[in-house]
C-alpha positions in Angstrom: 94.0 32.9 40.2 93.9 35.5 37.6 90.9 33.0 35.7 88.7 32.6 39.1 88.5 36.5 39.2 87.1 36.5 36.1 84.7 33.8 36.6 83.5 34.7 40.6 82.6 38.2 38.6 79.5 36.3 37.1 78.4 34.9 40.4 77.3 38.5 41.4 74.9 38.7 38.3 73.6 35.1 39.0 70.5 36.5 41.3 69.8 39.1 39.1 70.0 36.9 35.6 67.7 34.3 37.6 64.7 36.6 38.0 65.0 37.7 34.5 65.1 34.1 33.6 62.4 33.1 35.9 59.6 36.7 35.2 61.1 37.3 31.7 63.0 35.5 29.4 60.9 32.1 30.2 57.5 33.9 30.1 58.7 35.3 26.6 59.8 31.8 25.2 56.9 30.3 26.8 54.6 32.9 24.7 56.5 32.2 21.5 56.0 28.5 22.1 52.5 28.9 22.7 52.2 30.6 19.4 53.0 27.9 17.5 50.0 25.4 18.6 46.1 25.2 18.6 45.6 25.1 23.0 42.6 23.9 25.2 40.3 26.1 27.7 43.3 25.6 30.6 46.2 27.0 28.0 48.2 23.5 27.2 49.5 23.1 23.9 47.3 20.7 22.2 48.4 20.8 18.2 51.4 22.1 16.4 50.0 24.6 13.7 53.1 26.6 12.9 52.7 29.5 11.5 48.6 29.1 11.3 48.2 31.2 14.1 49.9 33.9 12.8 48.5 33.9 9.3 44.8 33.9 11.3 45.7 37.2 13.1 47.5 38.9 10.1 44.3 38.4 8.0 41.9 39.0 10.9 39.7 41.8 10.3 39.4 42.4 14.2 43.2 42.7 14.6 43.5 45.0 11.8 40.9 47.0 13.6 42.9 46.8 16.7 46.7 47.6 15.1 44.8 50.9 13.6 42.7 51.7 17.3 46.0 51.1 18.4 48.3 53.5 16.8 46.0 56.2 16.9 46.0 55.7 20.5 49.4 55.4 20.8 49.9 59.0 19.1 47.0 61.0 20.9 49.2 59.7 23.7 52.4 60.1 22.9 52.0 64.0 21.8 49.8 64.9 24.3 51.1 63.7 27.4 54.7 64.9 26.2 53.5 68.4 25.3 51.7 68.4 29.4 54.9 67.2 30.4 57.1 70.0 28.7 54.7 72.8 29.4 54.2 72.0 32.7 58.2 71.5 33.5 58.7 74.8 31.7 56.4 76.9 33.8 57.6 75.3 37.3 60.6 77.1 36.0 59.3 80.3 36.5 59.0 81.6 40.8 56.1 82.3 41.6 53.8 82.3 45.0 52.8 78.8 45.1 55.3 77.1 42.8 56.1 74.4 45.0 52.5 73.7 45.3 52.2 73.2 41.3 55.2 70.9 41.3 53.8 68.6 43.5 50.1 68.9 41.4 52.4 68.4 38.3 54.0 65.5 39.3 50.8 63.7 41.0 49.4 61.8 38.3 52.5 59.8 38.5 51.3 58.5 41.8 47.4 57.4 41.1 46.5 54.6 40.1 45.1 53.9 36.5 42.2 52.1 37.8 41.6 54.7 40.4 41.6 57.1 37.7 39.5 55.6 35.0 36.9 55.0 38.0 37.2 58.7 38.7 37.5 59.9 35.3 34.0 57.2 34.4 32.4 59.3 36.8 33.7 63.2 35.2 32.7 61.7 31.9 28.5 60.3 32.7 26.5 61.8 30.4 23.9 62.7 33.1 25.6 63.9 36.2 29.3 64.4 34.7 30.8 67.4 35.7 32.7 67.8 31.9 29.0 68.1 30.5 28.3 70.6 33.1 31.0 72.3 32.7 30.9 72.4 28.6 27.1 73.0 28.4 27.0 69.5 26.0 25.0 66.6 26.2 27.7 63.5 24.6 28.1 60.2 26.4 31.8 60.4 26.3 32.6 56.7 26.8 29.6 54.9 24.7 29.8 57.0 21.8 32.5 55.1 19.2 33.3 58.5 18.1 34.8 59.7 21.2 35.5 56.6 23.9 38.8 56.3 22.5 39.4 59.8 22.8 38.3 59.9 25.7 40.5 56.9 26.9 43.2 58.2 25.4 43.1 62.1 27.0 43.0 60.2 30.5 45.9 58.0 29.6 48.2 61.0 28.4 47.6 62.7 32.0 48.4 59.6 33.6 51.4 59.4 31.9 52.4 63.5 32.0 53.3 62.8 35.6 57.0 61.2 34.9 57.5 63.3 31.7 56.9 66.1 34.3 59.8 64.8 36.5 62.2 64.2 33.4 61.9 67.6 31.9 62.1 69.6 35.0 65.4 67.5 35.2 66.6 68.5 32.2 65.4 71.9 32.4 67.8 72.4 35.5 71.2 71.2 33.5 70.7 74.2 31.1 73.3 76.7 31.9 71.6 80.1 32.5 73.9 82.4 30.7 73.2 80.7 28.0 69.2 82.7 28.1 71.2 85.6 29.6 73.2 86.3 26.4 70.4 85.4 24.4 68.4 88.3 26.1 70.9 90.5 25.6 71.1 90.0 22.0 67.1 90.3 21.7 65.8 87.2 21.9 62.1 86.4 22.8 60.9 83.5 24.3 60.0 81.7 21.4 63.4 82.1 20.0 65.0 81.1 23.4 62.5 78.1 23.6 63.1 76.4 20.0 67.2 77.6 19.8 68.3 76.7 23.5 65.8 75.1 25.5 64.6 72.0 23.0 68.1 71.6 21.6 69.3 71.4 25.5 66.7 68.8 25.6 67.3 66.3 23.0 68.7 63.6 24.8 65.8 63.6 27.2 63.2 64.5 24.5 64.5 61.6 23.1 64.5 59.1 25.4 60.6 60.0 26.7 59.7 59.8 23.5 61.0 56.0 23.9 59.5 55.7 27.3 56.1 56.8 26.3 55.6 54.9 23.1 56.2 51.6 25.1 54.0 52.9 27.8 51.1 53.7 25.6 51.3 50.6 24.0 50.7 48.5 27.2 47.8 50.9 28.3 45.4 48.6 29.9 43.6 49.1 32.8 42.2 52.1 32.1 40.6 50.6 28.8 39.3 47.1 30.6 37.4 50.7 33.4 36.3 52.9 30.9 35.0 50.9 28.2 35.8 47.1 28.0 37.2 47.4 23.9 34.1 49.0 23.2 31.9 50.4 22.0 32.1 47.8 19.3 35.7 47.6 18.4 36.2 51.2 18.5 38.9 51.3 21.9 40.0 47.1 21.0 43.4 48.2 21.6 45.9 44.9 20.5 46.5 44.7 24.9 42.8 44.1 25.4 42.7 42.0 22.4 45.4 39.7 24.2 43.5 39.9 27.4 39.8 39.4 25.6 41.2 35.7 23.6 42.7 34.4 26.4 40.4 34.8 29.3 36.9 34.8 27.5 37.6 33.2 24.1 40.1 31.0 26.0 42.3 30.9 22.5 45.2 31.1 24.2 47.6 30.0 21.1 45.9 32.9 19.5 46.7 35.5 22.5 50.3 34.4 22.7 50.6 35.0 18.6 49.0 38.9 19.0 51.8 39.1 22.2 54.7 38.2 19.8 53.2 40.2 17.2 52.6 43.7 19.6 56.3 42.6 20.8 57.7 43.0 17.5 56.0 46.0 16.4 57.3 47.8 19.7 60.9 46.4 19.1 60.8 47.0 15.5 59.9 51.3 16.3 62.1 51.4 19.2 65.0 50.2 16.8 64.0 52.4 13.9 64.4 55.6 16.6 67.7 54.4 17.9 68.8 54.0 14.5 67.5 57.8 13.6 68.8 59.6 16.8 72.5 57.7 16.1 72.3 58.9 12.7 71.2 62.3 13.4 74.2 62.5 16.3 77.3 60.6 14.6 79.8 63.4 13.0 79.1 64.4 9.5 82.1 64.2 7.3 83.7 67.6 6.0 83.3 67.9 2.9 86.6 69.0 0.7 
């Protein structure tokens, strides 16, 4: 009796380990599989090149191009989408006629589209009828010029994303105990010394974990590149996602496009683990010393 409880307990999990068999863990074998062989225009395995494919991409100029478009992305991303997030979260903290208003405004990025933005922000961002030109008094083709289409990608990204960090750090913001800014007043505190001794320390755990959240996200940025600027001009917004997307469905090098998945797969794993690893460190109890 006592062994059937412990076995019917997996039958709950069943449905749930079956669609991460069936949209996960077999898609993510099937890619490693893929990898490994030279495929033909429909995506079949046709030769066994082992490691071949992954030597190609290492020394491929073009993915080298990519892994450095990339990470720049990533951090344009990262920081400024976090730092709207913060802000924003921190000044819905304050009452004021309208705030309810603001929070909603605050928190509605999270709710558009990214291909409904790009089209929107393609439009803001024409060199001839614009309304960022017209506003700035300049005269720059935001998306063709190499020099600032990934900026530009990236800027519209990071408000995408400032939506949910919006929503976390409000959250956070509201498990801060208030006496603790109260006392700090009292002894003469400003804001800034209220904002870096109690608020960000308050907010490490969920500092923490956006910072996870948004590294992943920014990786997988997608549709707003395939909008704005299709990997170009040149190679200048080839993020390694579009890269993926680009050799399987128009270079039809499939075995190729599953090797840069594995790759981007690792790299994400690999600076996920490295931050656990840091924030475990920083929090686990540090010997007395005698």
């Amino acid at each position: 009796m006592r062994t059937w409880k412990r076995v019917s307990a997996y039958f709950f999990v069943l449905p749930c380990l079956a669609l991460f068999g069936v949209f996960l863990f077999y898609p993510f074998a099937k890619t490693i599989y893929l990898s490994l062989y030279k495929t033909n225009n429909l995506g079949q395995a046709q030769i066994y090149v082992g490691l071949d494919n992954y030597r190609e991409v290492l020394q491929s100029a073009s993915f080298h191009n990519s892994l450095k478009v990339t990470l720049i992305f990533v951090f344009i991303v990262v920081l400024v989408s976090m730092l709207m997030g913060l802000f924003n979260a921190l000044l819905c903290q304050k009452s004021f006629p309208g705030i309810r208003f603001f929070s909603t405004a605050y928190a509605l990025p999270m709710s558009i589209a990214s291909a409904s933005a790009a089209m929107i922000f393609r439009l803001m961002l024409d060199p001839t009828i614009g309304i960022v030109n017209k506003l700035l008094g300049l005269n720059i083709s935001w998306i063709q010029n190499p020099h600032y289409a990934l900026l530009s990608v990236a800027l519209l990204t990071a408000w995408l994303n400032s939506g949910i960090n919006f929503l976390y750090f409000s959250a956070g913001l509201t498990t801060i105990d208030e006496t603790l800014y109260e006392r700090a007043s009292v002894d003469g505190a400003n804001e800034w010394q209220k904002l870096f001794r109690i608020t960000l320390p308050s907010l490490r755990p969920i500092l923490f974990y956006t910072l996870v959240v948004n590294i992943i996200l920014a990786f997988q940025s997608f549709g707003q590149v395939k909008i704005l600027t299709s990997g170009g001009p040149g190679e200048s917004t080839n993020l390694i996602v579009f890269s993926i997307y680009r050799n399987a469905f128009f270079n039809f090098r499939f075995g190729t496009a599953a090797t840069e998945s594995v790759i981007l797969f690792f790299i994400i794993f690999i600076l996920t683990l490295l931050m656990f690893r840091s924030e475990n460190k920083n929090n686990s109890p540090k010997k007395e010393s005698k």
